[in-house]
Rosetta silent file (secondary structure, phi, psi, omega in degrees, C-alpha in Angstrom):
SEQUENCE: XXXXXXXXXXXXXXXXXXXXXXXXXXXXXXXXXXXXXXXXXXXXXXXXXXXXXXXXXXXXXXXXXXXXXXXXXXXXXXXXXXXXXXXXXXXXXXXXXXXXXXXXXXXXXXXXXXXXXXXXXXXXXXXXXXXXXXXXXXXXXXXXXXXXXXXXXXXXXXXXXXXXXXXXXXXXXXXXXXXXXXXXX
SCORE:     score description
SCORE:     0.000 S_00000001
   1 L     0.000  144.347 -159.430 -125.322   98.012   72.327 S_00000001
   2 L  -100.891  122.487  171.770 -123.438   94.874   70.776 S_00000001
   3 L   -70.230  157.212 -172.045 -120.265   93.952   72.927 S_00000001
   4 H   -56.853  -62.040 -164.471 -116.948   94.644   70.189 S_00000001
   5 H   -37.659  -39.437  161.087 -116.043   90.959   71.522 S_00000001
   6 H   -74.304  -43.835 -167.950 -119.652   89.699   69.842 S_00000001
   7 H   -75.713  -21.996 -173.954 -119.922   92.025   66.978 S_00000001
   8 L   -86.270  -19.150 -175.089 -116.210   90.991   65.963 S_00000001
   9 L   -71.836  -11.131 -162.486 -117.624   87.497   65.599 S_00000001
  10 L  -111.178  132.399 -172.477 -119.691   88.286   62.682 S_00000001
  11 L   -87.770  -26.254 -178.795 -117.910   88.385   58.818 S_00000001
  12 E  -116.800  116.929 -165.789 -120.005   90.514   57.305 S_00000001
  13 E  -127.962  169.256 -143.414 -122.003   93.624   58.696 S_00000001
  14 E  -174.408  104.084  147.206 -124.962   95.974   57.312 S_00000001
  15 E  -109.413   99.607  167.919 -125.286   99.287   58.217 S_00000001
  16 E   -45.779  160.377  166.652 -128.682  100.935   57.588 S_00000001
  17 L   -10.501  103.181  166.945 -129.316  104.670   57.804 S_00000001
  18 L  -100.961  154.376  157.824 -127.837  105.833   61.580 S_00000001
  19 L   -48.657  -62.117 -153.719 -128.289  109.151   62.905 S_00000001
  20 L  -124.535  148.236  165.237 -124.579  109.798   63.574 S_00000001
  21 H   -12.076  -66.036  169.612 -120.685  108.495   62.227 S_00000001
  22 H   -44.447  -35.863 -166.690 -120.408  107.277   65.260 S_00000001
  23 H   -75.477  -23.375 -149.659 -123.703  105.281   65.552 S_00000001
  24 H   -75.735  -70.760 -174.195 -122.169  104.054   61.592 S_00000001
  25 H   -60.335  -12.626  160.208 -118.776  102.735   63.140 S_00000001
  26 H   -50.049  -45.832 -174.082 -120.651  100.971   65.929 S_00000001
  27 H  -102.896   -9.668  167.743 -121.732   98.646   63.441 S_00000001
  28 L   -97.461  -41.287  173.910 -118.838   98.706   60.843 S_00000001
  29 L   122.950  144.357  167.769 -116.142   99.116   63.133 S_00000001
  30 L   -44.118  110.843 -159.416 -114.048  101.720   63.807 S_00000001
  31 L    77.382   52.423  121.377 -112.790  104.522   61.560 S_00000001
  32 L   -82.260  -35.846  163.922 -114.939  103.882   58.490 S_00000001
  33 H   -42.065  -82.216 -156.843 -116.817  107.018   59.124 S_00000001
  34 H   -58.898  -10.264 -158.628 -113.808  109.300   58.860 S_00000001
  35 H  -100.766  -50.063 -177.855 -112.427  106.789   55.690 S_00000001
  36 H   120.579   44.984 -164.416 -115.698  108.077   53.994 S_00000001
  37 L  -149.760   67.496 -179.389 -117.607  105.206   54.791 S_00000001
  38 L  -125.823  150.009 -170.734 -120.577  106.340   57.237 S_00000001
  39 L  -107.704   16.365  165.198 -124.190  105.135   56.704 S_00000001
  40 L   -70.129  -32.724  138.772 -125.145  108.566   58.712 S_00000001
  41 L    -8.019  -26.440  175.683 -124.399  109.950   55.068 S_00000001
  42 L   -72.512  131.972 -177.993 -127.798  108.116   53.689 S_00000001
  43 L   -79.378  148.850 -178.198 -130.246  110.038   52.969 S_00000001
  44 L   -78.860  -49.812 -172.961 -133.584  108.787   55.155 S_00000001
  45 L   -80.209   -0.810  145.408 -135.559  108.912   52.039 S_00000001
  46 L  -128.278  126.307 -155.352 -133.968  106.008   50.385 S_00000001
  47 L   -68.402 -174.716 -139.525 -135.292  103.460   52.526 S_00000001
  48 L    -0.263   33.519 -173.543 -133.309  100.105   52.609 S_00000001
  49 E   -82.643 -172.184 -170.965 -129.679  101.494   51.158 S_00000001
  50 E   177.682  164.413  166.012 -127.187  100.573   53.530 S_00000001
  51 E  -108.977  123.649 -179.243 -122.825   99.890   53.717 S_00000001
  52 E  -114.998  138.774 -163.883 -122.569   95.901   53.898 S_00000001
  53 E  -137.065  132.346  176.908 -118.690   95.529   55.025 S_00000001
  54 E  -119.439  138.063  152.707 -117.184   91.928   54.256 S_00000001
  55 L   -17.651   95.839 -145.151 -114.687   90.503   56.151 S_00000001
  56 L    62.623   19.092  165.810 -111.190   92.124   54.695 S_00000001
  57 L  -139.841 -152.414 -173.757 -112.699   94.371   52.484 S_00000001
  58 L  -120.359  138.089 -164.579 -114.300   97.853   52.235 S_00000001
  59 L   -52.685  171.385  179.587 -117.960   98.737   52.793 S_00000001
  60 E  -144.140  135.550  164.451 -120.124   98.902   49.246 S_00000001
  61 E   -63.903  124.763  139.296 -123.582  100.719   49.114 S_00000001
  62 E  -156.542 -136.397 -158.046 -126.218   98.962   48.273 S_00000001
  63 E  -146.933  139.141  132.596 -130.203   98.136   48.332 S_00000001
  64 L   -82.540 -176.919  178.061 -132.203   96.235   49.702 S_00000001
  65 L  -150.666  150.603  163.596 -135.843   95.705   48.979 S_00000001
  66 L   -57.511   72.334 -175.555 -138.894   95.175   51.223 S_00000001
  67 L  -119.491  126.104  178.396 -141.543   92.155   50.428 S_00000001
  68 L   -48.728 -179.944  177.352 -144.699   91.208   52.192 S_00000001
  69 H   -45.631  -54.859 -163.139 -145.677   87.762   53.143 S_00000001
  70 H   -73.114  -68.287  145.152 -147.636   86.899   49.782 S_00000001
  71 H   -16.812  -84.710 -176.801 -144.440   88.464   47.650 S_00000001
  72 H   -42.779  -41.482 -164.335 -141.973   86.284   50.131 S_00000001
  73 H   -85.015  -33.360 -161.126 -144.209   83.184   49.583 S_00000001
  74 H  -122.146   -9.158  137.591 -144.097   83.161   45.684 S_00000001
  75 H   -67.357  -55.432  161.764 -140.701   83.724   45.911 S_00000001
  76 H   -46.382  -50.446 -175.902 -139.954   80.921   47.774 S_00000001
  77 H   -62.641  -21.349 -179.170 -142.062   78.808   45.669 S_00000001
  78 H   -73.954  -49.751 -153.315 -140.006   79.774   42.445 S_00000001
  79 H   -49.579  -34.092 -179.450 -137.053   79.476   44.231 S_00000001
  80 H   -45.632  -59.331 -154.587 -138.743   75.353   45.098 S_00000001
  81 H   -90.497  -18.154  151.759 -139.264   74.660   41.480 S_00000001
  82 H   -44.829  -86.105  149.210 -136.068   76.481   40.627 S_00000001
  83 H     3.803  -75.423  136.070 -134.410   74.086   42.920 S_00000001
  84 H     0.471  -63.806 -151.773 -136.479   71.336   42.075 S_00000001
  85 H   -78.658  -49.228 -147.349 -136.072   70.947   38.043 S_00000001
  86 H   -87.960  -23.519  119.093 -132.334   71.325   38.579 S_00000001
  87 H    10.253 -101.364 -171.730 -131.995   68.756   41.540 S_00000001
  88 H   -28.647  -62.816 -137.793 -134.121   66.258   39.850 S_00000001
  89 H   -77.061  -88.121 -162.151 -132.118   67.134   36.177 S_00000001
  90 H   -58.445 -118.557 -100.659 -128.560   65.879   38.138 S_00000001
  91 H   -77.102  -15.347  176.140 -129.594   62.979   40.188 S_00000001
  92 H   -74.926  -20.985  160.623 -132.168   61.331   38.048 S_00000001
  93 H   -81.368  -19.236  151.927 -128.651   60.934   35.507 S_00000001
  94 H   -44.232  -63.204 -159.349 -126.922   59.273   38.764 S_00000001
  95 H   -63.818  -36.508  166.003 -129.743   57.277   39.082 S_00000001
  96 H   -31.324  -64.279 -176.075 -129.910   56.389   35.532 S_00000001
  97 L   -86.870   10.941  150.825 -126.315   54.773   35.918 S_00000001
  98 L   123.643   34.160 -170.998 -126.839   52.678   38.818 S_00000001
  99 L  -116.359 -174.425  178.943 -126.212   55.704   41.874 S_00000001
 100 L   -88.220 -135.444  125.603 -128.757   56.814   44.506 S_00000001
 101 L  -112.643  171.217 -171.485 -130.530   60.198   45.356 S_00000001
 102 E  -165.857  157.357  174.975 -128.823   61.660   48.177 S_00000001
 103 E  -143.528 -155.272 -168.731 -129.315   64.751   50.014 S_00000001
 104 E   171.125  174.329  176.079 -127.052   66.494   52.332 S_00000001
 105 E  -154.730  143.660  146.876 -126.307   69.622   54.465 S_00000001
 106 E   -96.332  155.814  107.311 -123.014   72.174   54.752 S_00000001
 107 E  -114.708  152.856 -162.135 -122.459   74.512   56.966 S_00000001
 108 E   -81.280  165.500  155.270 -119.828   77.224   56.629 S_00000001
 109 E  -140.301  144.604 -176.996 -117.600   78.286   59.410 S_00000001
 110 L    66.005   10.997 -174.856 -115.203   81.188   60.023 S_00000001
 111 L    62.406   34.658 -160.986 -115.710   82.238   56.297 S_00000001
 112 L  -156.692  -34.867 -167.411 -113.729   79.439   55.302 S_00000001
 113 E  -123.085  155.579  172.395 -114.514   75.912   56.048 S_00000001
 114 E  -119.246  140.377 -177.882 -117.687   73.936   54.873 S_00000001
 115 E  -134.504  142.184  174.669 -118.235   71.093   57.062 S_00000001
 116 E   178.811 -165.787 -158.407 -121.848   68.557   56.376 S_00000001
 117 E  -167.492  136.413 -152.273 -122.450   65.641   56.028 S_00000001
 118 E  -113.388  161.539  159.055 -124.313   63.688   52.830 S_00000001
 119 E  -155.205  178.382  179.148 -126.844   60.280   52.721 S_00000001
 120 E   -96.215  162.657  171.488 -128.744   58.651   50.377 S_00000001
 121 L   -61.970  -41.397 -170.716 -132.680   59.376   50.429 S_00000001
 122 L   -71.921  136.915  174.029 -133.733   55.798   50.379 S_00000001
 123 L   -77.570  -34.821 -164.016 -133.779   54.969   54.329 S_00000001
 124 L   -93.316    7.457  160.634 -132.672   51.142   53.785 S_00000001
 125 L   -66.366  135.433  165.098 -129.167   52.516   52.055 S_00000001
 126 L   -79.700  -21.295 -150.642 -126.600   52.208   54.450 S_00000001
 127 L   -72.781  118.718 -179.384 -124.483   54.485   52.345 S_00000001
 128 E  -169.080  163.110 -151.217 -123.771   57.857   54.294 S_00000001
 129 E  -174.421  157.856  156.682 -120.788   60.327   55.045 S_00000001
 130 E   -65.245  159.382  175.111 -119.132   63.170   55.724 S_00000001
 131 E  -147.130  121.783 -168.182 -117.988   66.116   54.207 S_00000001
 132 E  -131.923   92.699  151.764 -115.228   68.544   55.004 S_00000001
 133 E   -70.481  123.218  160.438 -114.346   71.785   52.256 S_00000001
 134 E   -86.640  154.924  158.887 -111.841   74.869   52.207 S_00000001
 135 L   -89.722  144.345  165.957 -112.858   77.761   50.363 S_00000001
 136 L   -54.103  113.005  171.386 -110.680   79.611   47.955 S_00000001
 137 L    -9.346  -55.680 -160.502 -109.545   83.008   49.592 S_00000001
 138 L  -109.912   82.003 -179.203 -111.912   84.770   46.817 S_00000001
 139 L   -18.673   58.327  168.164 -114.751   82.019   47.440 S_00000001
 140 L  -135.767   37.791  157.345 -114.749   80.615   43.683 S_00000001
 141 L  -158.075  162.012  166.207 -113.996   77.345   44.679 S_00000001
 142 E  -149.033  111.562  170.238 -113.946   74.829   47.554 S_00000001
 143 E  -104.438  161.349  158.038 -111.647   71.595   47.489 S_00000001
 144 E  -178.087 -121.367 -133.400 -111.499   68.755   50.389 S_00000001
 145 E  -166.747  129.401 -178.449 -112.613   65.475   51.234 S_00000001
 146 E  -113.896 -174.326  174.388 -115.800   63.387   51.678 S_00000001
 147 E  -150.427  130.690  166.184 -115.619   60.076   54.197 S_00000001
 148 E  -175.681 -171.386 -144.177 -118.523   57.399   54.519 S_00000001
 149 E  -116.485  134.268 -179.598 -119.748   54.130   54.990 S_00000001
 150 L   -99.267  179.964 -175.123 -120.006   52.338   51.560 S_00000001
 151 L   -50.731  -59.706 -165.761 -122.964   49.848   50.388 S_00000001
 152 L  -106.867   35.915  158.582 -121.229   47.315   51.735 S_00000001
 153 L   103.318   -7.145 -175.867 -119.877   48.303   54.368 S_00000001
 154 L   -89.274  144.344  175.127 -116.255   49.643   53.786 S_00000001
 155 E   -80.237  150.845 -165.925 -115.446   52.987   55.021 S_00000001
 156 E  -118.678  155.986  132.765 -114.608   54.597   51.318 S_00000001
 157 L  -160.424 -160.036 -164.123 -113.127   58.276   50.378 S_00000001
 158 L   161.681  146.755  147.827 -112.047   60.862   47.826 S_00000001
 159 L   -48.556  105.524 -152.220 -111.434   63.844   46.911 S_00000001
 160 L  -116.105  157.806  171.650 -114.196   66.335   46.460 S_00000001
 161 E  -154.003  164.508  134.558 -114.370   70.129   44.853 S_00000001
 162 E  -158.593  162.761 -152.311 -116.766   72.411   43.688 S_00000001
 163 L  -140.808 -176.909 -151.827 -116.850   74.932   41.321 S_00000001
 164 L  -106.440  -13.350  167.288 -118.510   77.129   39.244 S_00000001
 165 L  -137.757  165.141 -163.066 -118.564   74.349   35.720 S_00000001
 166 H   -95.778    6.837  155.235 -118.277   70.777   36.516 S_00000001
 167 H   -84.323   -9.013 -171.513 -114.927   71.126   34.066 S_00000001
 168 H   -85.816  -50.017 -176.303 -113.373   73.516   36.603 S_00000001
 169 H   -53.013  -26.037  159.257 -114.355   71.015   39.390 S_00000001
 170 H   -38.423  -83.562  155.641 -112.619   68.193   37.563 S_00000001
 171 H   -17.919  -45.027 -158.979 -109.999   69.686   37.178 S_00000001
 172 H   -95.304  -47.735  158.384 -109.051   70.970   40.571 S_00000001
 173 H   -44.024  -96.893 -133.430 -109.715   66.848   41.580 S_00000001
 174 H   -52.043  -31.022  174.841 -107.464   65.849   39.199 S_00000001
 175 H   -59.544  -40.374 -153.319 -104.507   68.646   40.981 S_00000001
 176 H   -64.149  -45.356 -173.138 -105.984   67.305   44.144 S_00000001
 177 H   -68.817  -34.347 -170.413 -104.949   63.726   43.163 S_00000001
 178 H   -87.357  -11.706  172.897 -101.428   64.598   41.651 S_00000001
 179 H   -51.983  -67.589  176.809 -100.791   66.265   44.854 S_00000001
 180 L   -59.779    1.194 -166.025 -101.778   63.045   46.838 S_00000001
 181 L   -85.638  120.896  164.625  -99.814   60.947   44.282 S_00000001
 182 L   -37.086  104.199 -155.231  -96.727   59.188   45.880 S_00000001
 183 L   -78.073  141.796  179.866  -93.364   60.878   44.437 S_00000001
 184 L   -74.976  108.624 -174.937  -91.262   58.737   41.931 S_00000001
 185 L   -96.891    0.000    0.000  -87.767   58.010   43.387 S_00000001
């Protein structure tokens, strides 16, 4: 059994088949069974459905799918060269124009914040930084702010976004900026 106090910590939940309502609402939370939302309700012979419950919203049915090792592994690898072409594709046009390669890491927290922190690839760059993003209530953006140590040594920042075309992200910089703009007396 999951304490509420742990189980409340988590934005998103998955219920698989359960025997009973009850066993359903363990894992969704209480009084989705009786709402018409119980994953006792599944039929056992199709194997991975399930209710995945998001954080402020209502469970949704859906599928999963099972794949061995060998499957899993040749996924992964498209997903590499997926990855890969389009990686390479942006930063080799940085590099083109005098920038680095860079790599980086987020992680989200609370279903809301992105927090990470970016460098360049080349070890003898000095240039490295932070990163701090909000997400849009309906995740289909994230503006903030990066911070870091420039080539030459000044700490630097700006205003960062992303988006779903690199005109929306423009864009939301450029609000970001008239926001930040001094007001005209």
């Amino acid at each position: 059994m999951v304490p509420t106090f742990l189980r409340d910590l988590f934005g998103f939940r998955w219920a698989l088949r359960c025997s009973t309502p009850q066993a359903s609402d363990t894992i969704l939370g209480s009084g989705w069974a009786s709402e018409g939302y119980s994953a006792a309700a599944i039929d056992p012979a199709t194997r991975g459905v399930g209710l995945l419950l998001q954080e402020g919203g209502v469970p949704v049915r859906l599928r999963s799918c099972w794949l061995d090792d060998r499957e899993l592994a040749e996924l992964a690898r498209q997903a590499e060269q997926l990855r890969g072409r389009t990686t390479t594709a942006a930063t080799l046009r940085l590099v083109e124009e005098g920038g680095y390669l860079w790599r980086g890491e987020l992680r989200l927290w609370d279903n809301e914040i992105l927090m990470g922190w970016y460098a360049a690839s080349d070890g003898s760059v000095r240039s490295k930084g932070t990163m701090y993003f909000v997400m849009h209530p309906h995740g289909i953006h994230a503006t903030g702010r990066w911070v870091g140590l420039s080539y030459d040594g000044n700490i630097v920042t700006g205003w960062s976004s992303m988006a779903r075309t690199e005109a929306e992200a423009r864009e939301l910089v450029g609000e970001l900026k008239e926001q930040d703009a001094p007001s005209s007396r």
